[in-house]
C-alpha positions as CSV (number, residue, x, y, z in Angstrom):
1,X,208.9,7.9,188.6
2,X,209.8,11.3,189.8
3,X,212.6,11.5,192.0
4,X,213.3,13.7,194.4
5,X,215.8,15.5,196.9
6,X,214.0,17.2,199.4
7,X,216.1,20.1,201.5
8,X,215.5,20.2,205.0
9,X,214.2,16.8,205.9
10,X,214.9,16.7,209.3
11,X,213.0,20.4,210.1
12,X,209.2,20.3,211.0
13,X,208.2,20.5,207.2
14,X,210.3,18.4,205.9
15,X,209.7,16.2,208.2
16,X,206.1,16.4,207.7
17,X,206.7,16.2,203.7
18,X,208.4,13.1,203.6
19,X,206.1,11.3,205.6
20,X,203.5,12.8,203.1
21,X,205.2,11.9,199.5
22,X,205.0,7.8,201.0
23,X,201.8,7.7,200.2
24,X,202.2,9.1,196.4
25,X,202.0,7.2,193.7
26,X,204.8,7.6,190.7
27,X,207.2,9.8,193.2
28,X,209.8,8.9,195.2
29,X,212.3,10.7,197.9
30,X,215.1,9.6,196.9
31,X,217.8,11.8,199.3
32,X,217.6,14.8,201.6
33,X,219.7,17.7,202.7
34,X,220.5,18.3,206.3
35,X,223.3,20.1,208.6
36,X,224.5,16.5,209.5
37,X,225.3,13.8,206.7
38,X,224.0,10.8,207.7
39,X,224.2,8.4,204.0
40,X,223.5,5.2,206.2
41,X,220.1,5.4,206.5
42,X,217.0,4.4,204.5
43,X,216.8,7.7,203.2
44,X,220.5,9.1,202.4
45,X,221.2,12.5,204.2
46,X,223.9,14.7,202.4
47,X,225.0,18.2,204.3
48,X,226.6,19.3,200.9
49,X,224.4,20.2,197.7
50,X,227.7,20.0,195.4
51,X,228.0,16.0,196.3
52,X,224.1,15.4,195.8
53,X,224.5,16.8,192.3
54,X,227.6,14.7,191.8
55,X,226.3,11.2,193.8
56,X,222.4,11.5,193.3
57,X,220.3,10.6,190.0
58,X,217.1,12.7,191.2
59,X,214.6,15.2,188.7
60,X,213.0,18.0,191.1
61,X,215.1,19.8,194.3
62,X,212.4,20.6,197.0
63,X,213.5,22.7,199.7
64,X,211.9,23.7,202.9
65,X,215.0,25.3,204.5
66,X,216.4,28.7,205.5
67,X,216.5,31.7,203.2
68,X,220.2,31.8,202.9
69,X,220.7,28.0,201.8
70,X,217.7,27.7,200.1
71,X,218.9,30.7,197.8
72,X,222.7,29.3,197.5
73,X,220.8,25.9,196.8
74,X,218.3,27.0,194.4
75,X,221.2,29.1,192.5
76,X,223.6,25.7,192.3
77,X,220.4,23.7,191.4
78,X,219.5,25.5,188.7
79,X,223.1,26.0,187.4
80,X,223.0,22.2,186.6
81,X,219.4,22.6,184.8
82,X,217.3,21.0,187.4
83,X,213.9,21.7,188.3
84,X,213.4,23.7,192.1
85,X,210.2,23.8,194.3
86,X,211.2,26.5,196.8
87,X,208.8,26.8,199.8
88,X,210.9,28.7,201.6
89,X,210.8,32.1,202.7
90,X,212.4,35.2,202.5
91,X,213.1,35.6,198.9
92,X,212.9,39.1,197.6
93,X,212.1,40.8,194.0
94,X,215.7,40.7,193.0
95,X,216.8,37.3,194.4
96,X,213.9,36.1,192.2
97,X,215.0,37.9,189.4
98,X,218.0,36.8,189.5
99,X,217.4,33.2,189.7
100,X,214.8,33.7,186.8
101,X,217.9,34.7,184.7
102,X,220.3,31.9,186.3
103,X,217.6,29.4,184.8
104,X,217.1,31.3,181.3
105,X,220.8,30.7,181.0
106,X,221.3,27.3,182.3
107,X,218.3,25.9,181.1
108,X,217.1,25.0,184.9
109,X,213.3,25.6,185.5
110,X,211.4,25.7,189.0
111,X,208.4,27.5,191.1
112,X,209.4,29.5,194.1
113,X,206.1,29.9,196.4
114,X,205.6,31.8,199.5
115,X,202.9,29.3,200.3
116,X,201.3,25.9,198.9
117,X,197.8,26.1,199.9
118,X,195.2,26.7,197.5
119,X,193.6,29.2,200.2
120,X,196.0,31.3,199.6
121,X,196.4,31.8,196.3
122,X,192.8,32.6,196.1
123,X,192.5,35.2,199.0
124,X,195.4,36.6,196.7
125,X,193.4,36.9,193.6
126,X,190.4,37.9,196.0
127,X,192.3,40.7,197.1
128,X,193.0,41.6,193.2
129,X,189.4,41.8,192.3
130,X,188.8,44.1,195.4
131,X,191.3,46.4,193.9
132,X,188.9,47.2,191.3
133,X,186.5,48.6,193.5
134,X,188.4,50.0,196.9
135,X,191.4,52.0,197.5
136,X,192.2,51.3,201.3
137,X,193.7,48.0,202.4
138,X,195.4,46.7,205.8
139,X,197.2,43.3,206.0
140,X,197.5,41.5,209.0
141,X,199.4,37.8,209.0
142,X,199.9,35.8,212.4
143,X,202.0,33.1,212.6
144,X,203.7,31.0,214.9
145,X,206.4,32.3,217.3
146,X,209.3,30.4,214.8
147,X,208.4,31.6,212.0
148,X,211.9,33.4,211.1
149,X,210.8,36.3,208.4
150,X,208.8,38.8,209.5
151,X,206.5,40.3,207.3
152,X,205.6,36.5,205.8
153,X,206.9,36.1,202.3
154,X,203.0,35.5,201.8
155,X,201.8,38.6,203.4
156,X,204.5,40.4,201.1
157,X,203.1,38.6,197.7
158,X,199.4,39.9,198.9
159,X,200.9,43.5,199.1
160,X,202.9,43.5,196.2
161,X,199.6,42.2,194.3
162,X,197.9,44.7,195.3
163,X,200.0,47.7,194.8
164,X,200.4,46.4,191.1
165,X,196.9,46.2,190.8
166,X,196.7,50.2,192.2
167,X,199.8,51.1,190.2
168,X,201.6,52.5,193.4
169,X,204.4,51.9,195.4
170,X,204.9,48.6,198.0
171,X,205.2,50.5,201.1
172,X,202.0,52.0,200.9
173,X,200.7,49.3,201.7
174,X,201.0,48.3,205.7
175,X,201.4,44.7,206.8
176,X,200.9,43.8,210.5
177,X,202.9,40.7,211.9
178,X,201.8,38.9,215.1
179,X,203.8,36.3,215.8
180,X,201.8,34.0,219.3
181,X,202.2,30.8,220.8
182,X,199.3,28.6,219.1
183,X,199.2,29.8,215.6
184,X,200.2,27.9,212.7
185,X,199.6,30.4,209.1
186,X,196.4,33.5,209.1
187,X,196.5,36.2,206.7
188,X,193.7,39.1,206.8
189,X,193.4,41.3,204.7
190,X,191.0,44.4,205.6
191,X,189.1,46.5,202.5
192,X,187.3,49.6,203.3
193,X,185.9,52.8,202.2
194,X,183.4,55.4,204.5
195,X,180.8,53.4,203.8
196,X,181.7,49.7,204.8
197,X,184.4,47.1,205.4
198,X,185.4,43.7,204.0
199,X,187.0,41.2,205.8
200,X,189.6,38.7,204.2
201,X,190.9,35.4,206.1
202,X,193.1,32.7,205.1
203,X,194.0,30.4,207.8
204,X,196.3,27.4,207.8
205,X,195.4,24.8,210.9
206,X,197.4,22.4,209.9
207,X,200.4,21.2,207.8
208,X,198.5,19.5,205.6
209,X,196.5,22.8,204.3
210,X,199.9,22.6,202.4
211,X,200.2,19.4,201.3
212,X,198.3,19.7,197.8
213,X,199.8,22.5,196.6
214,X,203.6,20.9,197.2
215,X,202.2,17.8,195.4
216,X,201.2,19.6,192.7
217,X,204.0,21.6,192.4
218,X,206.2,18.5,192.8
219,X,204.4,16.7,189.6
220,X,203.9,19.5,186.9
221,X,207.1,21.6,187.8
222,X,209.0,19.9,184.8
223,X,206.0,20.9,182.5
224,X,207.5,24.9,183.1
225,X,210.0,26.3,180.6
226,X,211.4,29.0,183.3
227,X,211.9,29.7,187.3
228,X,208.4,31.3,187.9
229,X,207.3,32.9,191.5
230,X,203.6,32.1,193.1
231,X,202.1,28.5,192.9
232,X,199.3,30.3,190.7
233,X,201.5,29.6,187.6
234,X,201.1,25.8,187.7
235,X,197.3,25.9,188.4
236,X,194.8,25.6,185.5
């Protein structure tokens, strides 16, 4: 039985989340992390990571928070050697790096992924193989009006992809954020040359485009031997 804390389980995915891990088999949610402590309830609610580590017997931290906890969070987690599925956003190339040394040193391991769904990852590698054969490229990602970071952390990954694969620098390639009333996740990512253009679109409609991928995540984390960024590392 897997056990696990999940970090913001009172927001919309959390929320969503718990409701979702019910119905797996062999895991079980055993605490959450919230602004308000609540340890009275069916599921205990702790506002302080130090007294989960101290109070709570659990295997794999899940958060779905804010950058700035869910960086203090995943740096404290790991310090104890626990596994870490991060699905929020906001972390940069040296906050990962960072943590990626924090759990080489403390023997912690984890997957930090600007998005779950399997759409994604493959308009990713999509994006990779059209590389090969064009040089201009245009990201666009919509999302909904509360989404906090603004280019999306998986908008970023796309680019940063991309500009690996050309050997060239990250700003010279230009995301687009829309941020409307309506929208949920959509990421397009436009190829051209003179002669033609390609179209690329990813789009979330619902929470549970996600759902898999944090599943998976959840259940082969522990199989990792390091802190590793994009859900493409646990996929055969």
């Amino acid at each position: 039985m897997k056990r696990i804390v999940l970090g913001g389980l009172e927001g919309q995915m959390g929320s969503f989340l718990a409701e979702a891990l019910k119905s797996e088999e062999g895991i079980e949610l055993v605490a959450g992390i919230s602004e308000l402590e609540k340890l009275d309830g069916e599921i205990p609610i702790y506002n302080d990571i130090d007294k989960v580590l101290r109070e709570v017997e659990f295997d794999v931290y899940v958060d779905f928070t804010v950058y700035t906890f869910a960086k203090k969070a995943s740096e404290k987690m790991l310090k104890a050697g626990k596994a870490i599925v991060i699905g929020t956003t906001g972390f940069n190339k040296e906050d990962v790096d960072y943590l990626k040394e924090v759990a080489k040193q403390y023997g912690g391991k984890g997957v930090i992924a600007p998005n779950f769904s399997i759409g994604a990852i493959l308009i990713n590698k999509f994006t990779e193989i059209c590389s090969r054969y064009f040089k201009s490229f245009e990201i666009v990602e919509y999302h909904h009006v509360n989404k906090k970071d603004q280019p999306s952390g998986t908008a970023t990954y796309i680019a940063n992809t991309l500009d690996c694969a050309l050997k060239r620098e990250l700003e010279t390639t230009h995301i687009h954020s829309i941020r409307m009333p309506g929208v949920l996740a959509k990421h397009q990512v436009l190829v051209s040359d003179e002669f033609q253009i390609l179209e690329l679109i990813h789009q979330s409609n619902t929470r549970h485009s996600f759902e898999a991928g944090i599943i998976l995540a959840i259940r082969k984390v522990e199989e990792l031997q390091e802190l590793v960024y994009g859900l493409q590392h646990l996929i055969d």
